[in-house]
N, CA, C and O atoms as a printed pandas DataFrame, in Angstrom:
     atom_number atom_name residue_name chain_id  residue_number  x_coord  y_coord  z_coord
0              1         N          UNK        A               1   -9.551   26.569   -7.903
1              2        CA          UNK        A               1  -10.860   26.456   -7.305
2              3         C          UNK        A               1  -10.713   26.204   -5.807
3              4         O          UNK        A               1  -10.092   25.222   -5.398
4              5         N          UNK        A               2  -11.263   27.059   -5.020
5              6        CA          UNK        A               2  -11.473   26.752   -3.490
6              7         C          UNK        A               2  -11.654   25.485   -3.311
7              8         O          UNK        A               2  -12.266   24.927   -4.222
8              9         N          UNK        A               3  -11.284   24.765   -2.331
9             10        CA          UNK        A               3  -11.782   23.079   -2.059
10            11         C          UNK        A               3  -13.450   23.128   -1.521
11            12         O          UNK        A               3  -14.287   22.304   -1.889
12            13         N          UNK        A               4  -13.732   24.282   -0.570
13            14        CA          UNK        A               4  -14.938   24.388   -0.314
14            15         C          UNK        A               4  -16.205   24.625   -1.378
15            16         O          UNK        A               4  -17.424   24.545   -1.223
16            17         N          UNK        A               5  -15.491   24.904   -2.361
17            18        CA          UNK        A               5  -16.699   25.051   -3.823
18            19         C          UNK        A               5  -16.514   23.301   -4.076
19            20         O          UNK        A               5  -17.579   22.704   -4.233
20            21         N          UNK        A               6  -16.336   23.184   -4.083
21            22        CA          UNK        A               6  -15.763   21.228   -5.040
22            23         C          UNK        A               6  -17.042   20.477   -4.038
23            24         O          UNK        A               6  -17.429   20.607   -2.877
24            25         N          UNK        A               7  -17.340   19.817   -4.971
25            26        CA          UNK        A               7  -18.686   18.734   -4.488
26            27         C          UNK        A               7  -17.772   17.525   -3.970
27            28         O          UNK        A               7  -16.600   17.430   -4.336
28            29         N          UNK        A               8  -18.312   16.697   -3.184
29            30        CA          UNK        A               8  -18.020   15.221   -2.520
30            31         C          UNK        A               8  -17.496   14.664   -3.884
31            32         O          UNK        A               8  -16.272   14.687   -4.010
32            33         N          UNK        A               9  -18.170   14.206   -4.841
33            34        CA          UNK        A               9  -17.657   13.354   -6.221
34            35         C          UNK        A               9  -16.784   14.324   -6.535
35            36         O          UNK        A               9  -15.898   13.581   -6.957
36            37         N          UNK        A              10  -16.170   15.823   -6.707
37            38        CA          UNK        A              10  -14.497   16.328   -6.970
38            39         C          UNK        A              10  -14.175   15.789   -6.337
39            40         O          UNK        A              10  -13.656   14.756   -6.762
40            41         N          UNK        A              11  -14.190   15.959   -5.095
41            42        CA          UNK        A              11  -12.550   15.445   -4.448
42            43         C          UNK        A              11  -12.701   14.246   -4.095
43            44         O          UNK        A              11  -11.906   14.019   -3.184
44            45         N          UNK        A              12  -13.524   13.039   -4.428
45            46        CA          UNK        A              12  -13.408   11.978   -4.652
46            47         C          UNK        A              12  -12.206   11.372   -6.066
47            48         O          UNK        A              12  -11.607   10.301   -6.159
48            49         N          UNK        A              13  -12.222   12.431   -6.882
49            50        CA          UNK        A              13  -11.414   12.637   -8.408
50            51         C          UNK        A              13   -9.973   12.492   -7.733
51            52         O          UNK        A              13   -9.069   11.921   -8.342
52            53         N          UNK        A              14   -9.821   12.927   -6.694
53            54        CA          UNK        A              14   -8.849   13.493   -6.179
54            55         C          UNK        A              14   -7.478   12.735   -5.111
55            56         O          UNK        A              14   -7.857   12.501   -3.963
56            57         N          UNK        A              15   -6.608   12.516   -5.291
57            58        CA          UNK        A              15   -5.860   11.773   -4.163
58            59         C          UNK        A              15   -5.887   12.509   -3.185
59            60         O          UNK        A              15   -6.425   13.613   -3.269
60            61         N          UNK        A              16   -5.174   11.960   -1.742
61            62        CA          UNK        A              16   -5.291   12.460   -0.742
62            63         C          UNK        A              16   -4.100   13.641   -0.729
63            64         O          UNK        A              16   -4.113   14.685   -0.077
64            65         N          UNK        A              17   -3.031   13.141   -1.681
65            66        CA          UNK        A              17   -1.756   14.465   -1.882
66            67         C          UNK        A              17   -2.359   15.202   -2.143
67            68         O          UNK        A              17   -2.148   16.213   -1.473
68            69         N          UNK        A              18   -3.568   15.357   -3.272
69            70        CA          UNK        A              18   -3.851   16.252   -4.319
70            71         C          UNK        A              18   -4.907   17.388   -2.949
71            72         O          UNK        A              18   -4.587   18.559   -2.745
72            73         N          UNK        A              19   -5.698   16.934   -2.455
73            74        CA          UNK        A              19   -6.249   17.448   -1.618
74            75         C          UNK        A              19   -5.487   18.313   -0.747
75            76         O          UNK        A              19   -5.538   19.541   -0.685
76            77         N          UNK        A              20   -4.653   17.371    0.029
77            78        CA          UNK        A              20   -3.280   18.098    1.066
78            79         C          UNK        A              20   -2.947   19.372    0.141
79            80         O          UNK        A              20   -3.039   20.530    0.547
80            81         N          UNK        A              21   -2.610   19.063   -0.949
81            82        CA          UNK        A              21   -1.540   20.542   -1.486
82            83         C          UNK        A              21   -3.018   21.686   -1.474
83            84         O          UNK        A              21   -2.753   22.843   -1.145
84            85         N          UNK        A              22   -4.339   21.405   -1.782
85            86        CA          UNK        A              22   -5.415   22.564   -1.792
86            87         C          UNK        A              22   -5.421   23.125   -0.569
87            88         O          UNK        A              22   -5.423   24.355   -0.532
88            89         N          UNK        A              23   -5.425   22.337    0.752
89            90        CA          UNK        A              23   -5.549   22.259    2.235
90            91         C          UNK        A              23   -4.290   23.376    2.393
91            92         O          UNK        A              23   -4.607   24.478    2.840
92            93         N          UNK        A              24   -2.966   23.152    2.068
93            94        CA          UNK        A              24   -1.834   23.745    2.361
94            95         C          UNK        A              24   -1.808   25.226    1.517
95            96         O          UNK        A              24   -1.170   26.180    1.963
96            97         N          UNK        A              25   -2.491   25.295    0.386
97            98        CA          UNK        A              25   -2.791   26.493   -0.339
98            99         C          UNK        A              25   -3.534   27.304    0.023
99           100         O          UNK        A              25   -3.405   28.525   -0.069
100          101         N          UNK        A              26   -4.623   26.544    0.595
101          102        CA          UNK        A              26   -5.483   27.967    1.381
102          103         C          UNK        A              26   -5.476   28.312    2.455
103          104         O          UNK        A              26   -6.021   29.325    2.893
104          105         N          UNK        A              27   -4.726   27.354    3.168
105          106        CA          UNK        A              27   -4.844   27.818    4.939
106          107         C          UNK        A              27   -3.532   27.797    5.274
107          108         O          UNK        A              27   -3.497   28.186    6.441
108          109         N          UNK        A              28   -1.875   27.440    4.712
109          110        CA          UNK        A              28   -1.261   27.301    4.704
110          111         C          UNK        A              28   -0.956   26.316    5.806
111          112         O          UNK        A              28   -1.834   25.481    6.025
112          113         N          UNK        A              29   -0.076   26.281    6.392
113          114        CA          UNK        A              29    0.965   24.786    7.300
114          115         C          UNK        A              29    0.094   24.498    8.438
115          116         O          UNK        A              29   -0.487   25.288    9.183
116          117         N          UNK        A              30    0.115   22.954    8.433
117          118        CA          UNK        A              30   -0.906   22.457    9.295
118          119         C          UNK        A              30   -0.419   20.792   10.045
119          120         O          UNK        A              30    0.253   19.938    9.466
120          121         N          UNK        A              31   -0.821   20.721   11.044
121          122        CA          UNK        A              31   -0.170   19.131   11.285
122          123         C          UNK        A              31   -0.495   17.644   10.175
123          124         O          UNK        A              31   -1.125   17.866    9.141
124          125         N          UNK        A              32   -0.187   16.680   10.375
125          126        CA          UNK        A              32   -0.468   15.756    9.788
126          127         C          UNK        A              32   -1.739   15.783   10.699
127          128         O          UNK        A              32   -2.266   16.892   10.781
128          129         N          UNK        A              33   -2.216   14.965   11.262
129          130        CA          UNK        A              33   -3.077   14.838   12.409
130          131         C          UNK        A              33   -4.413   15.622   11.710
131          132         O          UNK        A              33   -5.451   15.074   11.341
132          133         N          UNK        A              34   -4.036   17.259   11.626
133          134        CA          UNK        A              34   -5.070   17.602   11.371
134          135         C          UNK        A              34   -5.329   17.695    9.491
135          136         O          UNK        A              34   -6.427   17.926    8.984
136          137         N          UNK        A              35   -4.821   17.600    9.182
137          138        CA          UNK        A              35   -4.665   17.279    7.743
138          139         C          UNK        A              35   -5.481   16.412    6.925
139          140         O          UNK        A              35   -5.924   16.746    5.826
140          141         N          UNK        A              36   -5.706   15.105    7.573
141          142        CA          UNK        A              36   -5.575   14.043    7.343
142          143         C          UNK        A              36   -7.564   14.001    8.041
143          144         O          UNK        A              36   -8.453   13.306    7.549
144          145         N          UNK        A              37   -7.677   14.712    8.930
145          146        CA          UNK        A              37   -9.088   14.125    9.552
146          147         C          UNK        A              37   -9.790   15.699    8.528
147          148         O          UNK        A              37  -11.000   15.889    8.655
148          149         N          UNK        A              38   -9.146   16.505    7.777
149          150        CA          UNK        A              38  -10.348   17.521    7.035
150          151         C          UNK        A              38  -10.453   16.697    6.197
151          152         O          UNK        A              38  -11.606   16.576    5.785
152          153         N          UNK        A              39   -9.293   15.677    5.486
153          154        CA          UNK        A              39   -9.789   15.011    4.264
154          155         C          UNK        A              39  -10.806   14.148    4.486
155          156         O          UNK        A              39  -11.569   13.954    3.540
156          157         N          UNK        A              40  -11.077   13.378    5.873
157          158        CA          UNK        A              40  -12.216   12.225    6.293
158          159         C          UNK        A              40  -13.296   13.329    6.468
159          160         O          UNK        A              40  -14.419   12.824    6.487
160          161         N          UNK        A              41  -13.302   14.316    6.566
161          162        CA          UNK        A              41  -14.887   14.854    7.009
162          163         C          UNK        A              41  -15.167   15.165    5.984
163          164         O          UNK        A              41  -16.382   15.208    5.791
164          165         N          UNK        A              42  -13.965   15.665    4.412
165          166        CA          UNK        A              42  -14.529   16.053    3.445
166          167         C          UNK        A              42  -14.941   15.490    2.577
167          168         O          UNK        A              42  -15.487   15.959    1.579
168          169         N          UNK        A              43  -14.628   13.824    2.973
169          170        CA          UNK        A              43  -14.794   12.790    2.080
170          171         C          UNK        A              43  -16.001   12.366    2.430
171          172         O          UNK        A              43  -16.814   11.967    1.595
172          173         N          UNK        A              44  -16.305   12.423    4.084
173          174        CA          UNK        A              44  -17.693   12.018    4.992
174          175         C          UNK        A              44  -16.835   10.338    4.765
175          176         O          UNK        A              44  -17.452    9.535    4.066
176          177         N          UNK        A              45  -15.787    9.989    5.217
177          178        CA          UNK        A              45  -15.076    8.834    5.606
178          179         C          UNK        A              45  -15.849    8.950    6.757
179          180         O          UNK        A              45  -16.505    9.850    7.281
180          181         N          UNK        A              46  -15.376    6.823    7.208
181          182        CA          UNK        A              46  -15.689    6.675    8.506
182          183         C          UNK        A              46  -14.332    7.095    9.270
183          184         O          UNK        A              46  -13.238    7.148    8.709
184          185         N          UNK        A              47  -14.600    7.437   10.878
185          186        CA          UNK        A              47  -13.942    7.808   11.474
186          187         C          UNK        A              47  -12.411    6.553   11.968
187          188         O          UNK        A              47  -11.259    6.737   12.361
188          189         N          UNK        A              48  -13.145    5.491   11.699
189          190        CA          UNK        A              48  -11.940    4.117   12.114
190          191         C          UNK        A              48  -10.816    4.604   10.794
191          192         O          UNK        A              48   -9.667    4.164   10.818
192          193         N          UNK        A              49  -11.258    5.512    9.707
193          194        CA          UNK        A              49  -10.549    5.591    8.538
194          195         C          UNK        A              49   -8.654    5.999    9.007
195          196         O          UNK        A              49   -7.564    5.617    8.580
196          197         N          UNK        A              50   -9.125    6.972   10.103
197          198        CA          UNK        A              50   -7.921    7.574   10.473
198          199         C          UNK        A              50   -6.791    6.818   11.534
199          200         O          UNK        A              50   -5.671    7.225   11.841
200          201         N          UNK        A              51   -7.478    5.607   11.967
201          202        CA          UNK        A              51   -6.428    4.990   12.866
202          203         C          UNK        A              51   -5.852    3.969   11.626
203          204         O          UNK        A              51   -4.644    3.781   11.475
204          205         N          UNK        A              52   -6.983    3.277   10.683
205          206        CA          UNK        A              52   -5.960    2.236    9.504
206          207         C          UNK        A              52   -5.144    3.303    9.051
207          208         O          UNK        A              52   -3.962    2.978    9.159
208          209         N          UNK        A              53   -5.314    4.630    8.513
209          210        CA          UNK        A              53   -4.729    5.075    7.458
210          211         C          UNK        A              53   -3.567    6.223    7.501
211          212         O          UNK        A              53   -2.872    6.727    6.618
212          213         N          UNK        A              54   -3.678    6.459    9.217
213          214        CA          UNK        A              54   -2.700    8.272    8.838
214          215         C          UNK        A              54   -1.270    7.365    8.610
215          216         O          UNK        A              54   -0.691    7.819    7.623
216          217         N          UNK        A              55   -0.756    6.582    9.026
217          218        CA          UNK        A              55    0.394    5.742    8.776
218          219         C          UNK        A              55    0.934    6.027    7.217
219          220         O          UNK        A              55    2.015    6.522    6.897
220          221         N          UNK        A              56   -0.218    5.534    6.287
221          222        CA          UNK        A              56   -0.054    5.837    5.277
222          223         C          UNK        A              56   -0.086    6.967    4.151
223          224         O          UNK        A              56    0.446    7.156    3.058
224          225         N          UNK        A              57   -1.049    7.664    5.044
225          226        CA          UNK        A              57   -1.068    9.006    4.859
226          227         C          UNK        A              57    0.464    9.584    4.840
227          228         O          UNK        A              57    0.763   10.102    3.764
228          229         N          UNK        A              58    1.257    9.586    5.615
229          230        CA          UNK        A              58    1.828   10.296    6.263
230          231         C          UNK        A              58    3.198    9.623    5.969
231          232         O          UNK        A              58    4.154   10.282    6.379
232          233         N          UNK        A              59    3.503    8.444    5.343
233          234        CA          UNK        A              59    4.312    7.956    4.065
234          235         C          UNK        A              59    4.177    8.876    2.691
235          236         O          UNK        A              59    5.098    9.197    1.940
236          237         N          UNK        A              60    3.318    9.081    2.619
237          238        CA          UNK        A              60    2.735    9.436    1.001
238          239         C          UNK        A              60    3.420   10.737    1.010
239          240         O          UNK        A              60    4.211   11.098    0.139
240          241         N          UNK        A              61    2.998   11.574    2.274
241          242        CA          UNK        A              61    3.364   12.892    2.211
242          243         C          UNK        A              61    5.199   13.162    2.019
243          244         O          UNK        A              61    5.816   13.943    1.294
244          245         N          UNK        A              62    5.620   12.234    2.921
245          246        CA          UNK        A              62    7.059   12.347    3.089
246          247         C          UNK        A              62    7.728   11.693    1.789
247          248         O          UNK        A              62    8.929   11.453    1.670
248          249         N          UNK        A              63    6.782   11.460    0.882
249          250        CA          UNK        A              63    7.473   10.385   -0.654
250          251         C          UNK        A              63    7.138   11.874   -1.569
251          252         O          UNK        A              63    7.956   12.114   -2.457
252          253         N          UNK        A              64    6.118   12.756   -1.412
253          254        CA          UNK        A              64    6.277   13.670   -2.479
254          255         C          UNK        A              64    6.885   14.888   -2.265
255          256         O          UNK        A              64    7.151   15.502   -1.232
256          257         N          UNK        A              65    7.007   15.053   -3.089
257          258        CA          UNK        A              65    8.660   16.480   -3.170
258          259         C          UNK        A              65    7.703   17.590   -3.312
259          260         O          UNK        A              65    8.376   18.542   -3.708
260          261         N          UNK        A              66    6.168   18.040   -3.160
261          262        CA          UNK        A              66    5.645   19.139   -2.858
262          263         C          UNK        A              66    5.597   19.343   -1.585
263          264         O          UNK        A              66    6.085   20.447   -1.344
264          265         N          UNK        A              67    5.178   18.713   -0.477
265          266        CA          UNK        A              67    5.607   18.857    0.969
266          267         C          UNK        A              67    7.224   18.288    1.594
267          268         O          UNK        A              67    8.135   17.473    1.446
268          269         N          UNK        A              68    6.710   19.450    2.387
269          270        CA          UNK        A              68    7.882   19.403    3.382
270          271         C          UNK        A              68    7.552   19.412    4.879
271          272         O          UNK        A              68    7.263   20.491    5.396
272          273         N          UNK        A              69    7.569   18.529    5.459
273          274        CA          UNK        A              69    7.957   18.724    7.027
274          275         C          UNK        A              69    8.922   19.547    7.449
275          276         O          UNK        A              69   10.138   19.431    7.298
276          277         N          UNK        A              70    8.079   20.702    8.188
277          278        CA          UNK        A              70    8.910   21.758    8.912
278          279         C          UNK        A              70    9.110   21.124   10.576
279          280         O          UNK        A              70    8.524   20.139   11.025
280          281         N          UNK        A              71    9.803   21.731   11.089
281          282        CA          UNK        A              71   10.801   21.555   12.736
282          283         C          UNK        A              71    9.642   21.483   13.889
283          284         O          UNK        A              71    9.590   20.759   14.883
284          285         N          UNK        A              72    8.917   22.276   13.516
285          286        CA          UNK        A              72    7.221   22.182   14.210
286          287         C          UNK        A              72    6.213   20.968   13.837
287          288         O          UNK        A              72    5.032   20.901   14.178
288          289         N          UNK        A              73    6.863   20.113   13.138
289          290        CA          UNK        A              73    5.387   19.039   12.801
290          291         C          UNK        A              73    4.626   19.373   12.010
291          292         O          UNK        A              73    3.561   18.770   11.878
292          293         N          UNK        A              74    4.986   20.521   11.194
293          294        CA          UNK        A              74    3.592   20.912   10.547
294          295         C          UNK        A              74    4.073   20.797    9.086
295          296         O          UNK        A              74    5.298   20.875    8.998
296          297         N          UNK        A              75    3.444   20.636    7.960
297          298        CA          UNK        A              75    3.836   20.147    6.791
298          299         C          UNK        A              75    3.158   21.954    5.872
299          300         O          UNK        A              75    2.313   22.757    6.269
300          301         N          UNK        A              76    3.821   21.952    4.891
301          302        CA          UNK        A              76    3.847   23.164    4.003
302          303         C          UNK        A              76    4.437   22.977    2.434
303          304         O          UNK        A              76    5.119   21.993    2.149
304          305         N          UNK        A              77    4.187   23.766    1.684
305          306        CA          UNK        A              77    4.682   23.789    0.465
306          307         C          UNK        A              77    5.725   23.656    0.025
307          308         O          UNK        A              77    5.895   23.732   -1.192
């Protein structure tokens, strides 16, 4: 399913990995940075969300074995 069909309560269902890998499936390789602020607009998070959280964001990503950080900063399948 496209992420853009999915209502606010789907991807509320949803972790922020689980989202990332839809993000990386349809548009393919993208920064953390920007990664991380489609999930706050798609969540309609507050914006302070992204200074507590890309830290952790961006742990999470580097702990699961579906992404990979490529040489460019940009994370992919």
């Amino acid at each position: 399913m496209s992420i853009k069909k999915m209502s606010k309560d789907e991807l509320e269902l949803l972790s922020n990995k689980d989202i990332t890998n839809l993000l990386l499936e349809e548009k393919g390789k993208q920064k953390t940075a920007d990664l991380f602020n489609k999930i706050i607009k798609l969540l309609d998070l507050p914006e302070s969300t992204f200074d507590n959280k890309i830290g952790d964001y961006y742990t999470s990503l580097t702990t699961d074995k579906r992404f990979i950080l490529l040489e460019d900063g940009k994370w992919d399948l």
